[in-house]
N, C-alpha and C positions, 0 to 999 in steps of 0.2 A: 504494500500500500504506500503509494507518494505521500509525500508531506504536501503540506496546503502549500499556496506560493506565502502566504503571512510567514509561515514557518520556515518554508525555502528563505526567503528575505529576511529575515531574522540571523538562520543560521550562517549565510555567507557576513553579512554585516560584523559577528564577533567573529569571526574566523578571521577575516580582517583585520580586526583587534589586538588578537592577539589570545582572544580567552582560552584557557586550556579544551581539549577536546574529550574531557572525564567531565568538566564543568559543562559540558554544553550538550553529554547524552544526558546527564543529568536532569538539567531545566526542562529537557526534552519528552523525560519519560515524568518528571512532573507535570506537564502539560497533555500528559492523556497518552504519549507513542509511546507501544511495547519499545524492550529496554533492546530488545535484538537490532529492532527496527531503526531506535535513535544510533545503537554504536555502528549500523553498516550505511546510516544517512551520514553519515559526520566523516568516517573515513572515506567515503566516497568523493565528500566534497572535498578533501584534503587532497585526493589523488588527482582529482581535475585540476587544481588550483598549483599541485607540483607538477603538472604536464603543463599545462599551459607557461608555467616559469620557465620549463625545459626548454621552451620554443624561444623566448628571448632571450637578452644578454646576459650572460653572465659579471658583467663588468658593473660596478657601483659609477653612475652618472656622475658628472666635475661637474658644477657649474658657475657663473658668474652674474653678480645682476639678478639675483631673484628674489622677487618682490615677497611680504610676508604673506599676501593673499597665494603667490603663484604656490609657494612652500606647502600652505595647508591643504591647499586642494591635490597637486601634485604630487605629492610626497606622504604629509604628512595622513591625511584622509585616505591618501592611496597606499600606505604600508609600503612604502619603497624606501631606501636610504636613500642618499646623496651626499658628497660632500661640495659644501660651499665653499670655494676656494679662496671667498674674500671677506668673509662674514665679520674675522677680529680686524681688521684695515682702521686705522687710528685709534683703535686701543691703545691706553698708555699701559696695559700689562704686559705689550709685546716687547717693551724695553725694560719694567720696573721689575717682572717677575723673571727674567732671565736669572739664571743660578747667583752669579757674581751680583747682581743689584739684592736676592734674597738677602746673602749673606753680607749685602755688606749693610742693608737697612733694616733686618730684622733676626740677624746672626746670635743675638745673644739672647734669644725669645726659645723657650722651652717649649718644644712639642713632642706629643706621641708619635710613634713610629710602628711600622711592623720591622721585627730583625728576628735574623736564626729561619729565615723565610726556607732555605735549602737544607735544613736540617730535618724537617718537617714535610714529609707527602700530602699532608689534610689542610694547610697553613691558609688555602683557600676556604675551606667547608670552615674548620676550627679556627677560626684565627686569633684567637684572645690569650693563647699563648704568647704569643711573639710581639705581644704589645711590650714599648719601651718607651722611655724618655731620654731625650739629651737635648743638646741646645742645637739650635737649625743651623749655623753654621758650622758646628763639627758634623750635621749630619750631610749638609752639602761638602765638605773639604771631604768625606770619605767618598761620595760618588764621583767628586771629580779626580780623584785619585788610584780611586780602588779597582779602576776597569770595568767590564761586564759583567754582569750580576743579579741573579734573584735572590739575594738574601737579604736587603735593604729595601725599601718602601712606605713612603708615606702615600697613603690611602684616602679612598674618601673615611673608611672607620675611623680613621684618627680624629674626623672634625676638624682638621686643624682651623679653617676659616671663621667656625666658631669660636675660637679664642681669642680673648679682647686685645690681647698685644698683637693681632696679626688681621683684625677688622679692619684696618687703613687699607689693606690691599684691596678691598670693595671697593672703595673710590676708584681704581685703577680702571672698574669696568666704564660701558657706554650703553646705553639704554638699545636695547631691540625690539621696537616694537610690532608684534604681530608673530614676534618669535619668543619673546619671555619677559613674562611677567615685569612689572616697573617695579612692582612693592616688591624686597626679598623674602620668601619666606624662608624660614627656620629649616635650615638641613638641606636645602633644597640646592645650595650651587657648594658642588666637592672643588679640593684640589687634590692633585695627584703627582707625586716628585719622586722619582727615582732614577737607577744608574741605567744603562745602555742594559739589554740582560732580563730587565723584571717582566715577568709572565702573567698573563692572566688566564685562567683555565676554560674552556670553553660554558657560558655558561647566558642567559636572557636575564634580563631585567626587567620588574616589575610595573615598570611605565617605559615611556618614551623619552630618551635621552636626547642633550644635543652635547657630543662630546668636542673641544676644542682644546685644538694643539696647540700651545703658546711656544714652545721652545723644547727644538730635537724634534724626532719623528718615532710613528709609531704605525707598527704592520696592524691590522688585524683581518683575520678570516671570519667571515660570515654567513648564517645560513638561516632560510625565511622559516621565519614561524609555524608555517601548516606541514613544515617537515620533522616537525619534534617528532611522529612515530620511527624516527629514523636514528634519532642521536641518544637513544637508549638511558633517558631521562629518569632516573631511579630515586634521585635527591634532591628534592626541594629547586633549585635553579640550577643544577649543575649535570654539564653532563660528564661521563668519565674520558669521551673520543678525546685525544689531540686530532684537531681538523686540520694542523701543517701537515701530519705522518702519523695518519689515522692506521691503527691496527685491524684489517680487515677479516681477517679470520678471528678473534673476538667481537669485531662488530660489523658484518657483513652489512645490513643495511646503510650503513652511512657509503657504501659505495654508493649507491642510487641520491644521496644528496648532493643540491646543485649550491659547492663555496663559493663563496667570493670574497676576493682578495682584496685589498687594497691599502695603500699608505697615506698617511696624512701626515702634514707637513705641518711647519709653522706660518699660527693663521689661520685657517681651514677649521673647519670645522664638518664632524661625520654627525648627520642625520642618524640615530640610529632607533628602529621605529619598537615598540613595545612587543615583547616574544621574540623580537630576532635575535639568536644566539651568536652569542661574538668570543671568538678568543681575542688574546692582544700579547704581545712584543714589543717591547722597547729597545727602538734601531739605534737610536744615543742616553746621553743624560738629558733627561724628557721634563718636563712641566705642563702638567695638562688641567684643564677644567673643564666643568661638567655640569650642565643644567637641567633642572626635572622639573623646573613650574613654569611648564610654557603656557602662551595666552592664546591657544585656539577655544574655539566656541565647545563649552559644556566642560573645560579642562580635560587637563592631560591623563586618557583613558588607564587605567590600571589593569594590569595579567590577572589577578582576582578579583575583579567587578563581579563575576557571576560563579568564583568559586563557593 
Protein backbone atom coordinates (compact mmCIF):
# COMPACT_ATOMS: atom_id res chain seq x y z
CA UNK A 1 0.00 0.00 0.00
CA UNK A 2 1.41 3.74 -1.06
CA UNK A 3 1.64 6.23 1.36
CA UNK A 4 -0.73 9.26 0.74
CA UNK A 5 1.22 12.20 -1.21
CA UNK A 6 0.73 14.27 2.48
CA UNK A 7 2.98 11.41 3.62
CA UNK A 8 5.03 11.17 0.55
CA UNK A 9 5.65 15.07 1.16
CA UNK A 10 6.28 14.96 4.53
CA UNK A 11 8.68 12.07 4.37
CA UNK A 12 11.04 13.55 1.56
CA UNK A 13 10.90 17.14 3.30
CA UNK A 14 12.84 15.44 6.64
CA UNK A 15 14.89 13.31 4.76
CA UNK A 16 16.15 16.49 3.51
CA UNK A 17 16.75 17.55 6.99
CA UNK A 18 18.43 15.40 7.88
CA UNK A 19 16.16 13.51 10.42
CA UNK A 20 17.24 10.09 11.37
CA UNK A 21 15.49 7.22 9.38
CA UNK A 22 14.56 5.14 12.84
CA UNK A 23 12.86 8.79 13.76
CA UNK A 24 10.91 8.90 10.65
CA UNK A 25 9.53 4.93 10.60
CA UNK A 26 8.79 5.97 13.77
CA UNK A 27 6.36 9.02 13.23
CA UNK A 28 5.25 6.98 10.55
CA UNK A 29 3.81 3.93 12.12
CA UNK A 30 2.44 6.54 14.62
CA UNK A 31 0.48 7.89 12.03
CA UNK A 32 -1.41 4.67 11.25
CA UNK A 33 1.59 2.67 8.54
CA UNK A 34 2.37 -0.95 9.56
CA UNK A 35 5.89 -0.78 10.86
CA UNK A 36 7.11 -3.05 7.76
CA UNK A 37 5.52 -0.70 5.47
CA UNK A 38 7.02 2.60 7.03
CA UNK A 39 10.83 0.86 7.26
CA UNK A 40 10.66 -0.20 3.24
CA UNK A 41 8.99 3.48 2.44
CA UNK A 42 11.90 5.22 4.19
CA UNK A 43 14.64 3.00 2.67
CA UNK A 44 13.32 3.34 -0.60
CA UNK A 45 13.23 6.84 -0.60
CA UNK A 46 16.87 6.99 0.69
CA UNK A 47 17.82 4.76 -2.28
CA UNK A 48 16.30 7.06 -4.82
CA UNK A 49 17.78 10.18 -3.24
CA UNK A 50 21.47 8.04 -3.33
CA UNK A 51 20.91 7.33 -7.06
CA UNK A 52 19.97 10.38 -8.15
CA UNK A 53 23.25 11.82 -6.05
CA UNK A 54 25.18 9.15 -8.08
CA UNK A 55 24.17 10.82 -11.27
CA UNK A 56 25.71 14.23 -10.23
CA UNK A 57 28.84 15.62 -9.16
CA UNK A 58 30.72 14.41 -6.86
CA UNK A 59 32.64 17.69 -6.23
CA UNK A 60 31.60 20.30 -3.32
CA UNK A 61 30.53 23.70 -5.44
CA UNK A 62 33.32 27.01 -4.94
CA UNK A 63 31.59 29.94 -5.12
CA UNK A 64 31.79 33.72 -5.03
CA UNK A 65 29.15 36.59 -4.64
CA UNK A 66 26.28 34.60 -3.10
CA UNK A 67 23.79 36.40 -1.84
CA UNK A 68 22.11 35.38 1.75
CA UNK A 69 18.68 34.72 -0.13
CA UNK A 70 20.70 32.66 -3.17
CA UNK A 71 22.53 30.43 0.09
CA UNK A 72 19.19 29.60 1.69
CA UNK A 73 17.38 28.47 -1.20
CA UNK A 74 20.27 26.84 -2.91
CA UNK A 75 22.16 25.23 -0.47
CA UNK A 76 20.82 25.72 2.43
CA UNK A 77 16.97 24.55 1.97
CA UNK A 78 18.51 22.32 -0.75
CA UNK A 79 20.92 20.17 1.70
CA UNK A 80 23.95 20.63 -0.53
CA UNK A 81 27.33 22.20 0.80
CA UNK A 82 29.39 24.60 -0.65
CA UNK A 83 32.05 26.46 0.04
CA UNK A 84 32.01 30.27 -0.16
CA UNK A 85 35.32 31.25 -1.05
CA UNK A 86 34.86 34.81 0.18
CA UNK A 87 32.57 34.88 2.92
CA UNK A 88 35.49 36.13 5.84
CA UNK A 89 36.82 39.03 3.16
CA UNK A 90 37.54 42.15 5.69
CA UNK A 91 37.22 40.23 8.73
CA UNK A 92 39.64 41.68 11.01
CA UNK A 93 40.02 37.97 12.44
CA UNK A 94 41.94 37.13 9.26
CA UNK A 95 44.82 39.08 10.74
CA UNK A 96 44.16 39.27 14.70
CA UNK A 97 43.46 35.54 15.12
CA UNK A 98 46.41 34.27 13.12
CA UNK A 99 48.62 32.16 15.71
CA UNK A 100 51.49 34.88 16.23
CA UNK A 101 48.65 37.84 16.95
CA UNK A 102 46.93 34.87 19.41
CA UNK A 103 49.93 34.76 21.40
CA UNK A 104 51.03 37.74 21.39
CA UNK A 105 47.49 39.45 22.45
CA UNK A 106 46.02 36.87 24.60
CA UNK A 107 49.37 34.41 25.23
CA UNK A 108 49.17 34.79 28.87
CA UNK A 109 45.10 33.98 29.14
CA UNK A 110 44.49 30.23 30.52
CA UNK A 111 42.54 27.90 28.52
CA UNK A 112 41.34 24.39 28.30
CA UNK A 113 42.77 22.17 25.86
CA UNK A 114 42.20 18.54 24.64
CA UNK A 115 46.07 16.72 25.02
CA UNK A 116 47.29 12.92 25.27
CA UNK A 117 44.60 13.08 22.01
CA UNK A 118 47.14 9.88 20.59
CA UNK A 119 47.21 8.18 23.41
CA UNK A 120 43.62 7.42 23.55
CA UNK A 121 41.43 5.55 20.49
CA UNK A 122 37.98 6.87 22.09
CA UNK A 123 39.46 10.73 22.69
CA UNK A 124 36.70 11.57 20.14
CA UNK A 125 33.58 9.45 21.80
CA UNK A 126 35.24 10.04 25.51
CA UNK A 127 36.89 13.08 25.43
CA UNK A 128 36.99 14.51 29.00
CA UNK A 129 39.95 12.64 29.66
CA UNK A 130 42.30 14.71 27.97
CA UNK A 131 40.99 17.98 29.01
CA UNK A 132 43.84 20.40 30.27
CA UNK A 133 44.83 23.73 31.16
CA UNK A 134 47.97 25.92 30.22
CA UNK A 135 48.38 29.35 29.15
CA UNK A 136 47.46 29.98 25.14
CA UNK A 137 50.69 30.96 24.39
CA UNK A 138 52.60 27.93 25.50
CA UNK A 139 49.84 26.07 23.81
CA UNK A 140 50.51 27.86 20.48
CA UNK A 141 54.73 27.95 20.87
CA UNK A 142 54.00 23.99 21.16
CA UNK A 143 52.03 23.77 17.78
CA UNK A 144 54.38 25.93 16.13
CA UNK A 145 57.11 23.97 17.06
CA UNK A 146 56.09 20.41 17.66
CA UNK A 147 55.26 19.46 13.90
CA UNK A 148 52.23 17.31 12.81
CA UNK A 149 50.13 16.00 15.22
CA UNK A 150 46.94 14.79 16.87
CA UNK A 151 47.67 14.88 20.33
CA UNK A 152 47.04 18.64 20.94
CA UNK A 153 43.75 20.57 20.30
CA UNK A 154 41.69 23.02 21.38
CA UNK A 155 38.00 22.29 20.46
CA UNK A 156 34.93 23.72 20.40
CA UNK A 157 34.44 21.48 24.08
CA UNK A 158 36.90 23.68 25.46
CA UNK A 159 34.46 26.94 25.03
CA UNK A 160 37.32 28.74 24.82
CA UNK A 161 35.29 31.92 23.32
CA UNK A 162 33.29 31.65 26.36
CA UNK A 163 35.93 32.88 28.53
CA UNK A 164 35.90 36.50 29.49
CA UNK A 165 39.66 37.15 28.99
CA UNK A 166 39.27 35.99 25.37
CA UNK A 167 35.41 37.63 24.41
CA UNK A 168 37.48 40.74 22.69
CA UNK A 169 38.07 38.22 19.85
CA UNK A 170 34.19 38.79 19.18
CA UNK A 171 34.61 42.13 18.07
CA UNK A 172 37.02 40.62 15.49
CA UNK A 173 33.82 39.28 13.63
CA UNK A 174 31.49 41.27 10.82
CA UNK A 175 27.98 40.96 10.82
CA UNK A 176 26.37 38.25 8.02
CA UNK A 177 23.34 38.95 7.48
CA UNK A 178 20.96 36.29 6.12
CA UNK A 179 23.75 33.93 7.03
CA UNK A 180 23.87 34.27 11.03
CA UNK A 181 22.23 35.49 13.58
CA UNK A 182 23.27 39.54 14.75
CA UNK A 183 22.57 38.71 18.48
CA UNK A 184 25.38 35.83 19.63
CA UNK A 185 23.83 33.37 21.38
CA UNK A 186 25.59 31.37 24.03
CA UNK A 187 27.72 28.39 22.79
CA UNK A 188 26.63 28.84 19.58
CA UNK A 189 30.07 30.35 17.59
CA UNK A 190 33.38 27.56 18.46
CA UNK A 191 36.92 28.10 17.94
CA UNK A 192 39.16 25.48 16.88
CA UNK A 193 43.26 25.69 17.06
CA UNK A 194 45.55 23.03 16.50
CA UNK A 195 48.89 21.73 14.87
CA UNK A 196 49.01 20.45 11.05
CA UNK A 197 48.05 16.56 12.11
CA UNK A 198 44.63 16.98 14.30
CA UNK A 199 41.95 14.48 13.06
CA UNK A 200 38.40 14.58 13.39
CA UNK A 201 36.62 11.19 13.07
CA UNK A 202 34.02 10.64 10.65
CA UNK A 203 31.06 11.78 12.36
CA UNK A 204 27.27 14.56 11.46
CA UNK A 205 26.27 17.07 13.47
CA UNK A 206 23.28 17.84 15.16
CA UNK A 207 22.37 21.06 13.07
CA UNK A 208 23.77 22.89 10.36
CA UNK A 209 27.13 24.40 10.55
CA UNK A 210 28.85 27.08 8.73
CA UNK A 211 32.46 26.20 9.26
CA UNK A 212 35.38 28.93 8.54
CA UNK A 213 38.99 28.75 7.88
CA UNK A 214 40.72 31.68 9.32
CA UNK A 215 44.31 30.43 9.06
CA UNK A 216 46.06 27.11 7.57
CA UNK A 217 43.95 24.70 5.65
CA UNK A 218 41.88 21.80 6.33
CA UNK A 219 40.93 18.51 4.16
CA UNK A 220 37.66 17.06 4.83
CA UNK A 221 35.68 14.17 3.34
CA UNK A 222 32.15 14.17 3.07
CA UNK A 223 29.01 12.07 2.73
CA UNK A 224 25.11 13.01 2.28
CA UNK A 225 22.83 12.33 4.91
CA UNK A 226 20.32 9.68 3.27
CA UNK A 227 23.54 7.43 3.07
CA UNK A 228 23.91 6.94 6.91
CA UNK A 229 22.50 3.16 6.03
CA UNK A 230 25.89 2.92 4.76
CA UNK A 231 28.41 4.40 7.22
CA UNK A 232 27.58 1.80 10.00
CA UNK A 233 26.40 4.35 12.58
CA UNK A 234 26.27 2.26 15.96
CA UNK A 235 27.12 5.44 18.38
CA UNK A 236 25.26 8.40 18.86
CA UNK A 237 27.18 10.79 15.87
CA UNK A 238 29.87 8.68 15.13
CA UNK A 239 30.79 6.52 12.71
CA UNK A 240 33.65 3.80 13.18
CA UNK A 241 34.66 4.14 8.73
CA UNK A 242 37.88 6.20 8.14
CA UNK A 243 36.31 7.74 4.79
CA UNK A 244 40.20 8.63 3.58
CA UNK A 245 41.12 4.49 3.72
CA UNK A 246 37.99 3.17 4.58
CA UNK A 247 38.36 -0.66 5.49
CA UNK A 248 36.01 -2.48 3.01
CA UNK A 249 35.92 -5.80 4.18
CA UNK A 250 34.72 -4.73 7.61
CA UNK A 251 32.54 -2.20 6.03
CA UNK A 252 31.46 -3.28 2.80
CA UNK A 253 28.73 -0.94 2.28
CA UNK A 254 30.45 2.24 2.48
CA UNK A 255 31.88 1.07 -0.89
CA UNK A 256 28.44 2.19 -2.42
CA UNK A 257 28.90 5.66 -0.67
CA UNK A 258 29.33 8.80 -2.81
CA UNK A 259 32.66 11.08 -0.76
CA UNK A 260 33.42 14.18 -1.39
CA UNK A 261 36.53 15.75 -0.92
CA UNK A 262 37.41 18.91 -0.49
CA UNK A 263 39.93 21.71 1.04
CA UNK A 264 39.22 24.89 2.49
CA UNK A 265 41.41 27.57 2.66
CA UNK A 266 41.90 30.74 4.51
CA UNK A 267 38.80 32.74 4.34
CA UNK A 268 36.36 30.25 2.90
CA UNK A 269 34.17 29.00 4.55
CA UNK A 270 32.25 25.20 4.01
CA UNK A 271 28.59 25.04 4.19
CA UNK A 272 28.17 22.04 5.88
CA UNK A 273 24.26 21.15 5.84
CA UNK A 274 22.62 19.03 9.03
CA UNK A 275 23.38 14.82 8.96
CA UNK A 276 26.00 15.24 6.52
CA UNK A 277 28.94 13.28 7.84
CA UNK A 278 32.31 14.80 7.76
CA UNK A 279 35.80 13.65 8.73
CA UNK A 280 38.55 16.42 8.95
CA UNK A 281 42.41 16.93 8.67
CA UNK A 282 44.51 19.48 9.46
CA UNK A 283 46.90 20.25 6.33
CA UNK A 284 48.91 23.01 8.67
CA UNK A 285 48.62 24.99 12.16
CA UNK A 286 44.85 25.63 11.44
CA UNK A 287 42.47 28.31 13.37
CA UNK A 288 39.10 27.74 12.56
CA UNK A 289 35.59 28.96 13.57
CA UNK A 290 32.38 27.68 13.49
CA UNK A 291 28.70 28.99 13.47
CA UNK A 292 25.33 27.00 14.58
CA UNK A 293 22.68 30.18 14.82
CA UNK A 294 22.10 30.87 11.51
CA UNK A 295 19.20 33.36 10.50
CA UNK A 296 17.01 31.22 7.88
CA UNK A 297 13.34 31.21 8.27
CA UNK A 298 11.93 28.89 11.24
CA UNK A 299 15.90 28.53 12.56
CA UNK A 300 18.42 26.21 12.11
CA UNK A 301 16.73 22.79 11.74
CA UNK A 302 18.10 20.07 14.31
CA UNK A 303 19.11 15.97 13.43
CA UNK A 304 16.47 15.39 16.41
CA UNK A 305 13.48 17.60 15.78
CA UNK A 306 11.51 14.27 15.40
CA UNK A 307 13.70 11.87 17.33
Amino acid sequence: MALSPSWDAWLSENLLRGVPEEALARALVAGGVAPEEARSEVVSLLDVRASLHAQSRRTVERRRGVSAEEFQARYYRAHRPVVLEDFLEGWPLMERWRPEALARDYGDVEVEVMAGREARVDHDVSPDACRTVMRLGDFLRRLEHGGPSNDLYLTARNFALERPELRGLLEDLRPAPGFVYPKRQHGSIKLWVGPAGTHTALHHDVDSVLFCQVHGRKRFWLVPSFETPRLYNREHVWSPVDAAAPDLERFPDFATAHVHEVVVGPGEMLFIPVGWWHQVLALDVSVSLTFQSLEVPGGNARWHTFG
